[in-house]
KEBA-497448 format. One record per residue (C-alpha): x negated, y negated, z negated. Coordinates in nm, 3 decimals, padded with zeros to 5 digits. Layout:
pami X X	Y Y	Z Z;
...
END
This chain:
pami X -17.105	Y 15.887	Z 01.982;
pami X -16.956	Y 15.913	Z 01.638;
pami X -16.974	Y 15.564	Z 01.451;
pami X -16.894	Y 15.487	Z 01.124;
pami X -16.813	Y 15.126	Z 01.061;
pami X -16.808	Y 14.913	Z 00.727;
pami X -16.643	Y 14.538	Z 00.645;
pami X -16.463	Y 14.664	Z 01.001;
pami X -16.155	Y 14.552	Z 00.902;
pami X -16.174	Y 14.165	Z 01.062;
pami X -16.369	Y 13.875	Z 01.186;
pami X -16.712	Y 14.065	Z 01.376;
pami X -16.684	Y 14.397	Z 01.213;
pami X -16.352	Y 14.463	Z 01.377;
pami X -16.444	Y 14.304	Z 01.719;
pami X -16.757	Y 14.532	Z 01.703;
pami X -16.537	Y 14.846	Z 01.621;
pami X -16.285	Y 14.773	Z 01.921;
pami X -16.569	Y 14.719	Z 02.177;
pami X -16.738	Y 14.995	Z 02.086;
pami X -16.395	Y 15.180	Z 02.097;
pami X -16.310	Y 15.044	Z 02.437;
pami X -16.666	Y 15.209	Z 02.586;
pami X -16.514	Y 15.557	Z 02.461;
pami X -16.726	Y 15.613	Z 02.153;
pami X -16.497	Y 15.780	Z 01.860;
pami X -16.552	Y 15.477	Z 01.570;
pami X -16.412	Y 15.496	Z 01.227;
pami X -16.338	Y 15.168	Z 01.033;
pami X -16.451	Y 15.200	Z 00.673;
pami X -16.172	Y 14.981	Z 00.445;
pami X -16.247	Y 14.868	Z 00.054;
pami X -15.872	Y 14.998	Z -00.058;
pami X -15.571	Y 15.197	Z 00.036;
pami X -15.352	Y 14.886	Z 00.093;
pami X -15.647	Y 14.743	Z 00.323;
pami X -15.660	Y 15.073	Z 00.567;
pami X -15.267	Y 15.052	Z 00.548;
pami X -15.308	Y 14.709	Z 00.683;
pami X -15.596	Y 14.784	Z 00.902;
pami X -15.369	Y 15.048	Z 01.055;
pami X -15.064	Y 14.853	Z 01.169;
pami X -15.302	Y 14.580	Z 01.350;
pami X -15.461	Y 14.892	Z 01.517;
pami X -15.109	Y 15.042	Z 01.639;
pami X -15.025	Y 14.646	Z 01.702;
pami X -15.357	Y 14.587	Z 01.948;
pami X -15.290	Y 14.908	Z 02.087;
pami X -15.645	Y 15.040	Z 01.972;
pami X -15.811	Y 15.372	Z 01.926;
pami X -15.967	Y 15.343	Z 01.581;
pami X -15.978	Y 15.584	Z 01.308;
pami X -15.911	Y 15.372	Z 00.980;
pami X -16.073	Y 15.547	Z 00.648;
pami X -16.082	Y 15.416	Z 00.260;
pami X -16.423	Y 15.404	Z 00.192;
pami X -16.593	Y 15.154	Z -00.144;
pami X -16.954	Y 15.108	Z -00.155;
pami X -16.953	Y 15.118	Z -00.520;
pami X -16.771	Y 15.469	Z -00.525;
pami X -16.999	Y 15.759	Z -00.473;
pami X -16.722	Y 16.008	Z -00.363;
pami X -16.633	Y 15.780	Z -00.145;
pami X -16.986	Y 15.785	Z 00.002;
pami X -17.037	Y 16.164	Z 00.003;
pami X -16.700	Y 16.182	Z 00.222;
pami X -16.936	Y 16.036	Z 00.515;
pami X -17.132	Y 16.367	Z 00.486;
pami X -16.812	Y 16.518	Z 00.669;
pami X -16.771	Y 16.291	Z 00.945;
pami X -17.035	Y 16.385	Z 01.126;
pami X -17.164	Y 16.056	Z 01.213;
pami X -17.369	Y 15.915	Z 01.503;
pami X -17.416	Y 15.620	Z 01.396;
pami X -17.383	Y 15.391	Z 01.065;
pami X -17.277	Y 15.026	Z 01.130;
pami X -17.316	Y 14.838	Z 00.766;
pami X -17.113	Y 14.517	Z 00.777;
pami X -16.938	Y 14.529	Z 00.471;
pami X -17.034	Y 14.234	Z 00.209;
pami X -16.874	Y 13.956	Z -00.012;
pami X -16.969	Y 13.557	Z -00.048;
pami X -16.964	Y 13.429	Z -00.384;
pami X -17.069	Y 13.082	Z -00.383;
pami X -17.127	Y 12.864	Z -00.668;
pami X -17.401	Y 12.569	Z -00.841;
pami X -17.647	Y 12.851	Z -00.983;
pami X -17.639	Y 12.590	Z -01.287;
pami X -17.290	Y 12.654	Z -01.404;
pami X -17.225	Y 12.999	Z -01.181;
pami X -17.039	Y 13.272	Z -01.386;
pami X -17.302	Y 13.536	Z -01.327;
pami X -17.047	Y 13.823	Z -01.280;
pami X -16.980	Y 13.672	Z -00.961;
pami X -17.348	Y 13.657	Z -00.878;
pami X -17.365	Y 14.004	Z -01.008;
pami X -17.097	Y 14.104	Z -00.764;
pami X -17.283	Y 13.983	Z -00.455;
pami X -17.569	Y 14.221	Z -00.517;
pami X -17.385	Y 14.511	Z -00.634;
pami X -17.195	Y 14.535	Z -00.288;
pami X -17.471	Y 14.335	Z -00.055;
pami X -17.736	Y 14.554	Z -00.202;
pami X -17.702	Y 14.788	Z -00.407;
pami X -17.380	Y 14.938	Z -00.214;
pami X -17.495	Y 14.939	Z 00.129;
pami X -17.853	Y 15.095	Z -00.007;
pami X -17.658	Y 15.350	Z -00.177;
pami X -17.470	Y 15.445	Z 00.144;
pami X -17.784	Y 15.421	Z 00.362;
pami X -17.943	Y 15.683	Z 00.110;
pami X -17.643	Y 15.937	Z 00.171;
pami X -17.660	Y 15.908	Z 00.542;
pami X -18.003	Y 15.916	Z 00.602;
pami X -18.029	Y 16.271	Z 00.326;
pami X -17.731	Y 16.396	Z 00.524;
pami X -17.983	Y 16.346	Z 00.872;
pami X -18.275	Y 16.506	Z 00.728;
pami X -18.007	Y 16.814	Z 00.587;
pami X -17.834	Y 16.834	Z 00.937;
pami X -18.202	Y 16.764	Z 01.130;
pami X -18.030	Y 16.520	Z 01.376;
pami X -18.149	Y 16.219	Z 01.513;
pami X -17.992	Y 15.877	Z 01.309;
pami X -17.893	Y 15.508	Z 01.390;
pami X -17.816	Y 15.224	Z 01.107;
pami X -17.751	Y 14.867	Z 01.166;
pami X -17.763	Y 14.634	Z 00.899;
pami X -17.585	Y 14.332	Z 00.869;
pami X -17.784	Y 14.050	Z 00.666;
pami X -17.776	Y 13.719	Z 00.745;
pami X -17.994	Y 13.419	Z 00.883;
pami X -17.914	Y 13.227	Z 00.505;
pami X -18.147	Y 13.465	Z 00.380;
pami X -18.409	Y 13.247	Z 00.504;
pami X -18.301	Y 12.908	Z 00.447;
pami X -18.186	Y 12.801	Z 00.061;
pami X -17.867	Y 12.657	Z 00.055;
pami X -17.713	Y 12.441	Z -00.218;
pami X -17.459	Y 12.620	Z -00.380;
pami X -17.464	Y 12.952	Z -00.158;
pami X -17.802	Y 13.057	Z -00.403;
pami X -17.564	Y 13.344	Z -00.465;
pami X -17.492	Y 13.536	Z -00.149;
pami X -17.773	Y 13.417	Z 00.031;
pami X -18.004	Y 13.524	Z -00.204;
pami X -17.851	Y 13.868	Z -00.229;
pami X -17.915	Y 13.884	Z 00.152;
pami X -18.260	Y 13.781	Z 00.122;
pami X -18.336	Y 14.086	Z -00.083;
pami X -18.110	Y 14.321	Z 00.144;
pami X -18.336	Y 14.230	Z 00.453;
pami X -18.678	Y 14.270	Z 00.236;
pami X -18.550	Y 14.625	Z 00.141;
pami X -18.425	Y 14.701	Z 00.486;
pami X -18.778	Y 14.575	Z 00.666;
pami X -18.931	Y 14.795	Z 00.352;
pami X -18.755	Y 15.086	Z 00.446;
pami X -18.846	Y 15.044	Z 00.820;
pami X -19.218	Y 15.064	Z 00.722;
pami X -19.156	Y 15.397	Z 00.513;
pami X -18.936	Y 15.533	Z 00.728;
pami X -19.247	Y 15.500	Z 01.007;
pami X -19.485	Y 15.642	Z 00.747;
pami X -19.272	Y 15.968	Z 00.716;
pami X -19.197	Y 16.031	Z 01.063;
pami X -18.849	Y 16.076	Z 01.000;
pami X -18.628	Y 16.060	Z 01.336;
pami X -18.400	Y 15.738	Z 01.214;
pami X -18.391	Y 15.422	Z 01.349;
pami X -18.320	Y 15.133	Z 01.129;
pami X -18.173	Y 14.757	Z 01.298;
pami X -18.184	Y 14.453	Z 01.093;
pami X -17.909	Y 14.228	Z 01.188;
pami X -17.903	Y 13.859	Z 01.111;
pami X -17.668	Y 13.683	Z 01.217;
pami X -17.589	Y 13.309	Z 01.181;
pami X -17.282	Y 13.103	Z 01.117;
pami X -16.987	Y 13.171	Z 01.377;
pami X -16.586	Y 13.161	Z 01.312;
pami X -16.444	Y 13.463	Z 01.159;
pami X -16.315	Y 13.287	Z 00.837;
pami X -16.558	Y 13.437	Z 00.613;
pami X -16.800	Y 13.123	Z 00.528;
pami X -16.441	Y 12.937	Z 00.456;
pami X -16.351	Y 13.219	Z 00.218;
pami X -16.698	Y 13.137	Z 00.053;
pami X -16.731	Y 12.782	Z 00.017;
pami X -16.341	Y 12.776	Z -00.073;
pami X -16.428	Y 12.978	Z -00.388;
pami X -16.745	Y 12.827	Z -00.501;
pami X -16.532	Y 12.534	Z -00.735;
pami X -16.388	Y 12.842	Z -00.901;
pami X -16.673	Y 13.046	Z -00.993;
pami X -16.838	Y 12.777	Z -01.181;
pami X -16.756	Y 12.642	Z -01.540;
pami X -16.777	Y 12.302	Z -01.477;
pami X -16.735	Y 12.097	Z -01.132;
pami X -16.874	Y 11.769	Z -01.130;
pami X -16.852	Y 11.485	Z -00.879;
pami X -17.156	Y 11.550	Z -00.702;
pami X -17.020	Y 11.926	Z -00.658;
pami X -16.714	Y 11.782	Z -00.491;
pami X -16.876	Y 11.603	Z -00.253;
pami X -17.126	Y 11.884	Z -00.168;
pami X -16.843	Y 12.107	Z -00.080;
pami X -16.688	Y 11.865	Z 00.142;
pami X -17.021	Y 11.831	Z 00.326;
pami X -17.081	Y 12.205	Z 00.325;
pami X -16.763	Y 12.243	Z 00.543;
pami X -16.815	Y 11.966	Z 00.741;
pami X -17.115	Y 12.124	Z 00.831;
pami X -16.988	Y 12.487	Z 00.878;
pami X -16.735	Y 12.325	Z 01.130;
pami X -17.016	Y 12.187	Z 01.313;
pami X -17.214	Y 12.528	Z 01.313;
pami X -16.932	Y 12.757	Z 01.375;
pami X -16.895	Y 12.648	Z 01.745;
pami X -17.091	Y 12.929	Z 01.925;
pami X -16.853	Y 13.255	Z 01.999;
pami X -16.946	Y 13.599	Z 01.827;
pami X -16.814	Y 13.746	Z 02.140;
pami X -17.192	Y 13.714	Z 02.310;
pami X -17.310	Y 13.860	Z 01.955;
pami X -17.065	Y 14.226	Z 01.986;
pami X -17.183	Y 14.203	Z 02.348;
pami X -17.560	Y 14.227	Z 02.212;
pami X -17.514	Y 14.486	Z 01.905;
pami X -17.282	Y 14.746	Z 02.128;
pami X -17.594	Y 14.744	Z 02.379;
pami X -17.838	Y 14.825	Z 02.115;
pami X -17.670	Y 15.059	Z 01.951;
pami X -17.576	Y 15.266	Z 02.265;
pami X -17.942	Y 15.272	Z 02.323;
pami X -18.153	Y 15.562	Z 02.228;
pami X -18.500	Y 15.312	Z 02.029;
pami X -18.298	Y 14.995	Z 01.914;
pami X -18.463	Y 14.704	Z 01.863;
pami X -18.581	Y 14.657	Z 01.462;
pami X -18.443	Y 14.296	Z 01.415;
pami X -18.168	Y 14.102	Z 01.595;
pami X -18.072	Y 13.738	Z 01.537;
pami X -17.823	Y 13.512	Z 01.661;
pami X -17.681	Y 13.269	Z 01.787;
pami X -18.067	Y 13.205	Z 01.926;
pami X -18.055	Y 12.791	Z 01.832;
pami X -17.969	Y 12.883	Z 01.479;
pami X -18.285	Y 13.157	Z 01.484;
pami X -18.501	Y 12.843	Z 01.616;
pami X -18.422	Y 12.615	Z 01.387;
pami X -18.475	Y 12.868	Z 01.069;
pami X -18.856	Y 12.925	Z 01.247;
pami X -18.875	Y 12.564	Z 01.279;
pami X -18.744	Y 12.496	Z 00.884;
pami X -19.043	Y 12.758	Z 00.813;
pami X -19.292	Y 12.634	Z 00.934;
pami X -19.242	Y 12.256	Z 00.863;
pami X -19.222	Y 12.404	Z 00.445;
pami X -19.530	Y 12.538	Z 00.492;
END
């Protein structure tokens, strides 16, 4: 299969892109910039992988209709961004950026692909990548988790009218929870700077916050590549997949018990 690949560039995105790669399906790896594929391509030559490295930006929309050409199988979206920040002092341009990449990017490129199906009448796969924090509020990630929230209401939305139209596309929420690929450090590393004031309290929130990251980043996305390659090489993925399983629990558990 033919499988484009967003946010492919590190931490589960790429380890998804070389598995997939290693099984013999031709993937192309979807970078923001120029300097970013140029990167992208020396780790590739490095690692001795087969990848096809392409400068693609959500927020562009020639960049978008250049996926019309590729002829793709498949659309993996993984790319997104984590602002954090105290929504009482957050500059909201940073909140702003979360949904215009989170949301309203990956929408935008899941509206060219699935046209470009109906035009070609051929049979589509897209995997979204949300998150399992769009279920539980979080002090100070009210940003990006909320901003995932509303990507997984408009991707189980779409499901539904995608259903009510017949149309021969499958659609995959995926949720995953908090494992090591650097990005939640990137995230709670910048939340002091997006607000206008930090206070003492702040401080000690952040400390805690990665404290508790630490704690939760001990389970191996390895297990969760090994899960997403097998559903997308099958023909009726499933609709939802979350993991690491304990983390789903406890979000069920947090659910109910706010009831």
């Amino acid at each position: 299969m033919k499988i484009l690949i967003t946010g492919g560039t590190s931490g589960l995105g790429y380890a998804l892109s070389c598995a997939l790669s290693k099984k013999g399906h031709i993937v192309y790896v979807a970078s923001k910039t120029e300097k970013e594929k140029n990167t992208l391509t020396e780790k590739i030559k490095q690692e001795r992988m087969i990848l096809f490295p392409i400068v693609l930006d959500l927020l562009k929309e020639e960049d978008r209709n250049e996926v019309k050409n590729l002829d793709i199988d498949v659309l993996v979206l993984q790319a997104g961004i984590g602002e954090g920040g105290n929504l009482l002092s957050l500059d909201i341009q940073k909140m702003r950026e979360n949904y215009e990449v989170n949301v309203f990017g990956n929408l935008a490129l899941l509206q060219t692909y699935i046209k470009t199906c109906d035009e070609q009448k051929k049979h589509g796969k897209i995997f979204v990548t949300s998150s399992l924090l769009a279920h539980l509020p979080f002090p100070y990630l009210g940003s990006y988790g909320s901003s995932k929230a509303s990507l997984s209401y408009c991707i189980k939305t779409l499901q539904m009218e995608l259903s009510l139209k017949k149309k021969d596309i499958s659609v995959t929420l995926v949720e995953p929870g908090a494992f090591h690929t650097g990005f939640n450090q990137v995230m709670l590393d910048n939340q002091e700077k997006n607000q206008e004031t930090v206070t003492p309290i702040d401080k000690k929130v952040y400390q805690f916050e990665h404290l508790l990251f630490i704690g939760m980043e001990t389970f191996s996305y390895h297990s969760f590549v090994h899960q997403l390659v097998k559903e997308i090489e099958k023909k009726h993925p499933r609709k939802r997949i979350q993991m690491p399983r304990r983390q789903s629990f406890f979000i069920k558990i947090y659910q109910l018990l706010s009831l």
